[in-house]
SEMI-200634 format. One record per residue (C-alpha): residue number from 1; x, y, z. Coordinates in steps of 0.05 Angstrom, whole numbers. Example, Ala and Ser with C-alpha at 12.3 -4.5 7.8 and 13.67 -1.06 7.14 Angstrom:
REM residues 2
<rec seq="1" c1="246" c2="-90" c3="156"/>
<rec seq="2" c1="273" c2="-21" c3="143"/>
This chain:
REM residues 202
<rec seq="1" c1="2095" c2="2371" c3="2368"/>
<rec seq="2" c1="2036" c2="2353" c3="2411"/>
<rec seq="3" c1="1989" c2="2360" c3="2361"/>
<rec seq="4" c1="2018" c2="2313" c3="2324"/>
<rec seq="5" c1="2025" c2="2264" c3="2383"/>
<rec seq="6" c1="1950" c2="2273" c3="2388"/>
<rec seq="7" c1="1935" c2="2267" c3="2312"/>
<rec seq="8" c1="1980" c2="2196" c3="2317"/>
<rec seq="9" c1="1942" c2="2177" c3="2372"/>
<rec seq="10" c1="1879" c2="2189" c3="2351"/>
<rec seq="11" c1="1886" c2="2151" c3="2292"/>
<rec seq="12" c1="1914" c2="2097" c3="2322"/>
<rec seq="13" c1="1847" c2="2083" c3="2367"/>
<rec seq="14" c1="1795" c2="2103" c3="2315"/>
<rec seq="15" c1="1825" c2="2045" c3="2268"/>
<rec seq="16" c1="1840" c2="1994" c3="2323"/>
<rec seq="17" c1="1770" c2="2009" c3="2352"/>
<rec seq="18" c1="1736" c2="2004" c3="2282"/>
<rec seq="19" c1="1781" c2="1936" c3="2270"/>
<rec seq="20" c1="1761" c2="1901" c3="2330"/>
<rec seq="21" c1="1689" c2="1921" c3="2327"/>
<rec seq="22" c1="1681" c2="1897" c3="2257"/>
<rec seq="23" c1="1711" c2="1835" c3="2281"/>
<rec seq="24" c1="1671" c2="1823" c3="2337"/>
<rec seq="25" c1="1616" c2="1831" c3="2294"/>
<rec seq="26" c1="1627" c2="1782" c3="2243"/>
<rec seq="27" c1="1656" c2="1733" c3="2294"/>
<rec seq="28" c1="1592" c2="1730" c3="2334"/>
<rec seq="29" c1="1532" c2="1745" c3="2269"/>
<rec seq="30" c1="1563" c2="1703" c3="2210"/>
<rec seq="31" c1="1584" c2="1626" c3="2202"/>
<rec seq="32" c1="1655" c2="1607" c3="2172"/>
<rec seq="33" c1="1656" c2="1622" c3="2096"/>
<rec seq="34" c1="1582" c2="1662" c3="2095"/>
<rec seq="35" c1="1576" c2="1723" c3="2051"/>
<rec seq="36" c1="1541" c2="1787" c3="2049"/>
<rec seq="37" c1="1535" c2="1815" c3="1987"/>
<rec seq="38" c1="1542" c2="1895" c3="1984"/>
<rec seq="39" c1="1552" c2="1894" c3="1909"/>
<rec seq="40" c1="1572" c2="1849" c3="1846"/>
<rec seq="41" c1="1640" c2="1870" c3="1868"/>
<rec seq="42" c1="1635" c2="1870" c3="1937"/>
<rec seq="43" c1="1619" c2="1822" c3="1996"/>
<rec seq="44" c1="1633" c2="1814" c3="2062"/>
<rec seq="45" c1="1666" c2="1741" c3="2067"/>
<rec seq="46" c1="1674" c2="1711" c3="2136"/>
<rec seq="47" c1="1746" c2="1674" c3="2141"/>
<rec seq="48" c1="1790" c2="1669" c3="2183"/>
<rec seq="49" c1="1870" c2="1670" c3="2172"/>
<rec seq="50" c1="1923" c2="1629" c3="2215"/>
<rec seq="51" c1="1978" c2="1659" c3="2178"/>
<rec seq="52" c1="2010" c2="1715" c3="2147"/>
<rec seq="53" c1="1978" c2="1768" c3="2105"/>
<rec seq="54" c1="1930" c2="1736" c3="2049"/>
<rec seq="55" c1="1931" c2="1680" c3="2088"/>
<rec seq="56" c1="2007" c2="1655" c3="2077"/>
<rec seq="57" c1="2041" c2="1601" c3="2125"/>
<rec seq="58" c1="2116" c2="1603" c3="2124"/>
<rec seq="59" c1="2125" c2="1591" c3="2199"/>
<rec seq="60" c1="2090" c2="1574" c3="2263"/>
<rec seq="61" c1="2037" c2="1612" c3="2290"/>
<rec seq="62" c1="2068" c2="1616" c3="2355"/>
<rec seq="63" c1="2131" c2="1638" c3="2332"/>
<rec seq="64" c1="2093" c2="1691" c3="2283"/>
<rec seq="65" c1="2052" c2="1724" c3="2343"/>
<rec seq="66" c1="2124" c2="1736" c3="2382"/>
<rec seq="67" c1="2155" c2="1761" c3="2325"/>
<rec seq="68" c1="2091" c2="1813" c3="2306"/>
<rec seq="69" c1="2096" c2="1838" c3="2383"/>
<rec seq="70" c1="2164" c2="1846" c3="2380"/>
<rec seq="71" c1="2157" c2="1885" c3="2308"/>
<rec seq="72" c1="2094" c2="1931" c3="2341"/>
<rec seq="73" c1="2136" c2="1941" c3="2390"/>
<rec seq="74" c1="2201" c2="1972" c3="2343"/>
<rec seq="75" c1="2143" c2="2003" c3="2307"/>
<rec seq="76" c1="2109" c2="2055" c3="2364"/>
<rec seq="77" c1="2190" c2="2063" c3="2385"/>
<rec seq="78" c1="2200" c2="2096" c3="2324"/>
<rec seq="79" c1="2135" c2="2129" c3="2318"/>
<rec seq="80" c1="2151" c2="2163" c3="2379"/>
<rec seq="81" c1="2216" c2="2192" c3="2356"/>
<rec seq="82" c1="2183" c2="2219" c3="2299"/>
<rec seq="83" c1="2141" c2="2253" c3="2339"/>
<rec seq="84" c1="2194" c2="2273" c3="2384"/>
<rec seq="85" c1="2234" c2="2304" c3="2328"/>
<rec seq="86" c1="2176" c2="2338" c3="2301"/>
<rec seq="87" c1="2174" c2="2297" c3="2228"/>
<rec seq="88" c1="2114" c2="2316" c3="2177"/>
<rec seq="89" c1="2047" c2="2303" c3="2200"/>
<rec seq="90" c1="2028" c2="2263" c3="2141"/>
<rec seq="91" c1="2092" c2="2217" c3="2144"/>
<rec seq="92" c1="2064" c2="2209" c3="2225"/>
<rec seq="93" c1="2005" c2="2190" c3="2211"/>
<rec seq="94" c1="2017" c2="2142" c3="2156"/>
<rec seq="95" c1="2075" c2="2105" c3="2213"/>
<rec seq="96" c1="2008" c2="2108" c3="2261"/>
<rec seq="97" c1="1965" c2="2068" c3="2201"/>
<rec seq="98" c1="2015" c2="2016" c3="2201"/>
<rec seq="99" c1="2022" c2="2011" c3="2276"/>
<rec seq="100" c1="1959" c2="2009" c3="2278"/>
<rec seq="101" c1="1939" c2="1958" c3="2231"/>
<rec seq="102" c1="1993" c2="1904" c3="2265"/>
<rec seq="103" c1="1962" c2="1914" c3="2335"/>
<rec seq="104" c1="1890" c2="1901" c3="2302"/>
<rec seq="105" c1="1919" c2="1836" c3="2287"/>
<rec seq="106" c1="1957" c2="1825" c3="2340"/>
<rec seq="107" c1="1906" c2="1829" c3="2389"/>
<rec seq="108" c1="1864" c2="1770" c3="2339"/>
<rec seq="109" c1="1930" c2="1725" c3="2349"/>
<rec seq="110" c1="1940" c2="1739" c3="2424"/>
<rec seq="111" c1="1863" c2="1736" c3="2460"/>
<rec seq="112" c1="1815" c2="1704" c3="2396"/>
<rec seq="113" c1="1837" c2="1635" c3="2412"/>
<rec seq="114" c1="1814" c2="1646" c3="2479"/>
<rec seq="115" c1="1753" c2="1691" c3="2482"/>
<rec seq="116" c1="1721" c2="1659" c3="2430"/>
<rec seq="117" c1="1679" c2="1592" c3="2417"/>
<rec seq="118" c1="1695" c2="1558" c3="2349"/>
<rec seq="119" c1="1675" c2="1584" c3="2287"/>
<rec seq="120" c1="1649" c2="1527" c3="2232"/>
<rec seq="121" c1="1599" c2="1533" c3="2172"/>
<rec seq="122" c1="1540" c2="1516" c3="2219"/>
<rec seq="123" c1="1554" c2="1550" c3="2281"/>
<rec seq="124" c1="1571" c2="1618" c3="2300"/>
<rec seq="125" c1="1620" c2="1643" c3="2353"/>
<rec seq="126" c1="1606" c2="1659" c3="2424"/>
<rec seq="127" c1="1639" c2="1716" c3="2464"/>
<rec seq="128" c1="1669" c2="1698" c3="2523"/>
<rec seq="129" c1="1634" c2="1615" c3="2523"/>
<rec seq="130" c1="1636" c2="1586" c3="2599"/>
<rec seq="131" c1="1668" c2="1524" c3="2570"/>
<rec seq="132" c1="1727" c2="1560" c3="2543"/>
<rec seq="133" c1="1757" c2="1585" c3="2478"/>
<rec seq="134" c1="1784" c2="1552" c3="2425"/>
<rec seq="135" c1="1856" c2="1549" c3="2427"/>
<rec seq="136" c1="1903" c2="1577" c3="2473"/>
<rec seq="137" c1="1941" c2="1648" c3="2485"/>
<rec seq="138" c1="1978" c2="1664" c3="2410"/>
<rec seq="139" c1="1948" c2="1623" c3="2383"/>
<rec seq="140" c1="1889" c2="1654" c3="2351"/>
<rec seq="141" c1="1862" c2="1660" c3="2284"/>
<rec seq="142" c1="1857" c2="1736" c3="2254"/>
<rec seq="143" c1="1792" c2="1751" c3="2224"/>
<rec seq="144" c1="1784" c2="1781" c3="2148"/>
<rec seq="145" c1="1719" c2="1796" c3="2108"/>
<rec seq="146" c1="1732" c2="1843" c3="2061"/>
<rec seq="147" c1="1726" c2="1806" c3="1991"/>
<rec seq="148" c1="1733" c2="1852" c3="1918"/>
<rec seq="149" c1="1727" c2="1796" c3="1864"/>
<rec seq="150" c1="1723" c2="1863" c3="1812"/>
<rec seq="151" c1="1724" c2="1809" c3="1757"/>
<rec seq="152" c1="1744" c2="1748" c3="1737"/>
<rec seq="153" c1="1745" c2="1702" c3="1667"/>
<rec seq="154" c1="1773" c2="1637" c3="1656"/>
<rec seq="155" c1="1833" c2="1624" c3="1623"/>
<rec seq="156" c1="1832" c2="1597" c3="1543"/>
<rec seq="157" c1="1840" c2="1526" c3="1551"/>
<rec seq="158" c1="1900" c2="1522" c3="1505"/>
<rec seq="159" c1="1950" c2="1561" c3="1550"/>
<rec seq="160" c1="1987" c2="1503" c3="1588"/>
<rec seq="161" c1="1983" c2="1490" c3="1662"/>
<rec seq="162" c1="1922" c2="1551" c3="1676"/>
<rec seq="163" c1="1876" c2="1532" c3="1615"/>
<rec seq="164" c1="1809" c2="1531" c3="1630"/>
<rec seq="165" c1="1825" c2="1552" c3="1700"/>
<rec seq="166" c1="1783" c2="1617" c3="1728"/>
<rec seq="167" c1="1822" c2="1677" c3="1755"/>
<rec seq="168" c1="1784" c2="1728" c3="1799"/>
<rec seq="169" c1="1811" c2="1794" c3="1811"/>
<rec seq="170" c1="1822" c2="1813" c3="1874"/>
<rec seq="171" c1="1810" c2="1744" c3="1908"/>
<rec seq="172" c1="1843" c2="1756" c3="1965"/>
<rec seq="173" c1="1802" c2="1768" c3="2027"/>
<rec seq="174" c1="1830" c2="1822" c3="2085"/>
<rec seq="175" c1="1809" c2="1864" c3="2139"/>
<rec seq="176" c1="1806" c2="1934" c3="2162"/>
<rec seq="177" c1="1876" c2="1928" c3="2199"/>
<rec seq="178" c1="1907" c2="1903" c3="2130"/>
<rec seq="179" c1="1881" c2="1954" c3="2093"/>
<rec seq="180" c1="1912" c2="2005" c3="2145"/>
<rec seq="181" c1="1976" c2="1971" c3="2138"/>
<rec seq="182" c1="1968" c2="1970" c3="2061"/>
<rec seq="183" c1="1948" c2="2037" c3="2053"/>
<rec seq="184" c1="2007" c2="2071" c3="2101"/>
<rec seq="185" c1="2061" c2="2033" c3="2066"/>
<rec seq="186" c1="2023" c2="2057" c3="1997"/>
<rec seq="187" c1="2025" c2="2137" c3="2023"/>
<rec seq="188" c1="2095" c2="2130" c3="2044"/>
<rec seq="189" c1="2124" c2="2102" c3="1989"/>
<rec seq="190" c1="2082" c2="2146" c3="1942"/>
<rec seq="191" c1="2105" c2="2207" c3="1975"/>
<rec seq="192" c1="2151" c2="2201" c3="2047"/>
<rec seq="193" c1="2210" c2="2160" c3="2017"/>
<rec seq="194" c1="2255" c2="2216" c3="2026"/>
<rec seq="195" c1="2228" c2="2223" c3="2092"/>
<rec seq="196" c1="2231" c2="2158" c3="2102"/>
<rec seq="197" c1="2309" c2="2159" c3="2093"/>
<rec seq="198" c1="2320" c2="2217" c3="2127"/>
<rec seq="199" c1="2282" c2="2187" c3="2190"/>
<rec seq="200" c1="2345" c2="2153" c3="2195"/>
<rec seq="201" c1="2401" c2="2212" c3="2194"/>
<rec seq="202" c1="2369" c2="2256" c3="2236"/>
């Protein structure tokens, strides 16, 4: 049981430490909406999200940042019990992904707003600027760069409403905490759902 505490933990500061790192990075190196290009397929896109996953805005961003502490908080409850009642490593560690991936957020919505200078397409951020941040506590913007436009074509002009319009596959741009979130719901539902019920009875 407390190797699999350890294993939870582990992973839990290897991805927030990789998140944040990343982020720092391409906060303070890259201007608002510049790419690096690692392949056809893949780039490194600077943007920065004030929403929701894939950039969705359904409510405010005050009342988003309360309601993902609150969630983390239900979240590393739970991991704990599973810990506590000795559930399979794997189901652990994909629980620790998710956790994970909504602190590395998180931590963009609570601090960003104030640690860093503005972002803009001809100026990058500074770390900690003597004149101040740019917003205020929860209120900061969460920082994604990982762009996968695998491949795209443009619709045949004579299908109505999206002729002649171009689709890219995967336009969406995320970040490393996403993709730990992604990926641990992915495992889990792939292979823990029994577990996953069962978390419940026991």
């Amino acid at each position: 049981m407390k190797s699999k505490g350890f294993w939870a933990i582990l992973t839990i500061l290897l991805i927030l430490s990789a998140d944040q790192i990343l982020k720092i990075w391409i906060k303070t190196h890259l201007y608002i909406g510049e790419d690096i290009r690692i392949a056809n397929w893949f780039y490194i896109r600077f943007v920065e999200n004030n929403g929701m996953a894939m950039g969705i805005e359904v409510i405010g961003k005050l009342f988003l940042s309360i309601f993902r502490i609150v969630a983390s908080f239900g979240i590393i409850y739970y991991l704990y019990l599973l810990v506590k009642k000795n559930f399979k490593l794997g189901y652990i560690l994909c629980v620790s992904m998710i956790f994970a991936g909504a602190v590395g957020n998180i931590i963009d919505s609570i601090f960003y707003g104030v640690i860093f200078s503005e972002s803009t397409a001809y100026s990058v951020a500074t770390l900690f600027p003597p004149e101040g941040g740019y917003g205020t506590w929860l209120h900061g913007r969460v920082v994604d760069m990982f762009y996968f436009p695998l491949f795209k074509f443009h619709w045949p002009s004579w299908i109505p409403w999206i002729g002649g319009n171009e689709f890219v596959f995967f336009r969406y741009i995320f970040n490393l905490a996403d993709a730990s979130i992604s990926v641990g719901i992915a495992v889990l539902l792939l292979f823990y759902r029994n577990t996953f019920s069962g978390s419940f009875e026991k």
